[in-house]
C-alpha positions as CSV (number, residue, x, y, z in Angstrom):
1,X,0.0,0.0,0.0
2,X,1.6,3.4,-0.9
3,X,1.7,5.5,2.0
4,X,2.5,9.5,2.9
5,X,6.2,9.9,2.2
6,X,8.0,9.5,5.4
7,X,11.7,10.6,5.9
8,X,13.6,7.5,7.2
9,X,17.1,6.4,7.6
10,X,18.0,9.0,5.1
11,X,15.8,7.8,2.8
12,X,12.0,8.3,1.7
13,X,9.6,5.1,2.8
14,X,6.5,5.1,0.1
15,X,5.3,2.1,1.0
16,X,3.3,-0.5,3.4
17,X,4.0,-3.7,2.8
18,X,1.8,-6.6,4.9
19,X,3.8,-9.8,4.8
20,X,2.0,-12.3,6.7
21,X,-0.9,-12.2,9.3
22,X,-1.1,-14.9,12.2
23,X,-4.1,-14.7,14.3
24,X,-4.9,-15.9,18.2
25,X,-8.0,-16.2,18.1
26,X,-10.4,-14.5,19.7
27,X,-7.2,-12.9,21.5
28,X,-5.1,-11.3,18.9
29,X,-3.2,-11.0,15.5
30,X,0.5,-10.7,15.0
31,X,1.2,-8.5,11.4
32,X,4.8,-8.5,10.1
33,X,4.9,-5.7,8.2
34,X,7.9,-3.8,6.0
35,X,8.1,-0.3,4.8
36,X,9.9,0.1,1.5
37,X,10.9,2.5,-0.8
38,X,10.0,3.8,-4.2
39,X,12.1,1.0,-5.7
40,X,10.6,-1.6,-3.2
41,X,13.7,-2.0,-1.4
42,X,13.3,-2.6,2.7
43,X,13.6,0.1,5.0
44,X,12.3,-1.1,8.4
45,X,10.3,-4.5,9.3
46,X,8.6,-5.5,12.6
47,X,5.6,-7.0,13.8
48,X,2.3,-5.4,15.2
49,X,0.2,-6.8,17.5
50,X,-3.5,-5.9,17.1
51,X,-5.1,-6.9,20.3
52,X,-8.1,-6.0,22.5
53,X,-10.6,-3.5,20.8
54,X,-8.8,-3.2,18.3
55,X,-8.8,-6.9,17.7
56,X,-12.6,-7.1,18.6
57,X,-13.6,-4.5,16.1
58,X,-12.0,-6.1,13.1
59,X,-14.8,-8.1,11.4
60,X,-14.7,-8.6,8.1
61,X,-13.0,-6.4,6.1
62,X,-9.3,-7.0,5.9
63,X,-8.3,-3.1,5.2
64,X,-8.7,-2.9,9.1
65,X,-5.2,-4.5,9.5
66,X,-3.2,-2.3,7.3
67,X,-5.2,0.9,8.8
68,X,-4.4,-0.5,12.3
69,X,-0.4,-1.2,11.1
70,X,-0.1,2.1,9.6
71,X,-2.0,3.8,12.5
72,X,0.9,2.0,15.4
73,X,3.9,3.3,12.9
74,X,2.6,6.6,12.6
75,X,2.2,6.7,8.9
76,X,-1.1,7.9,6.8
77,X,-1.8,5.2,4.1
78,X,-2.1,7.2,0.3
């Protein structure tokens, strides 16, 4: 997912990518995530944890996790 440009290890992250999702259920989800420059190249990767409300409110639609990622990294998804 493109995001805001964000100035990071003197580069320019452009991107959000989600790698893999692994869920506890009805506890919470682990998201390793990576941000990436305008070639794609890896900046910074780690895992969120989305747990409690935040885990509750999900549902359905699977845009929640990226918002949520993007939301603990302090970055505004494009």
């Amino acid at each position: 997912m493109n995001i805001t440009p964000v100035p990071l290890l003197n580069k320019t992250a452009t991107q959000l990518n989600i790698q893999a999702v692994i869920v506890r259920l009805n506890n919470a989800a682990d998201v390793t995530w990576q941000l990436l420059d305008a070639n794609g190249a890896q900046l910074l990767t780690g895992v969120a944890v989305i747990g409690g409300a935040e885990y509750t409110a999900w549902g359905t639609d699977d845009s929640y996790i990226p918002a949520q990622v993007a939301a603990q990294l302090g970055v505004t998804l494009a």
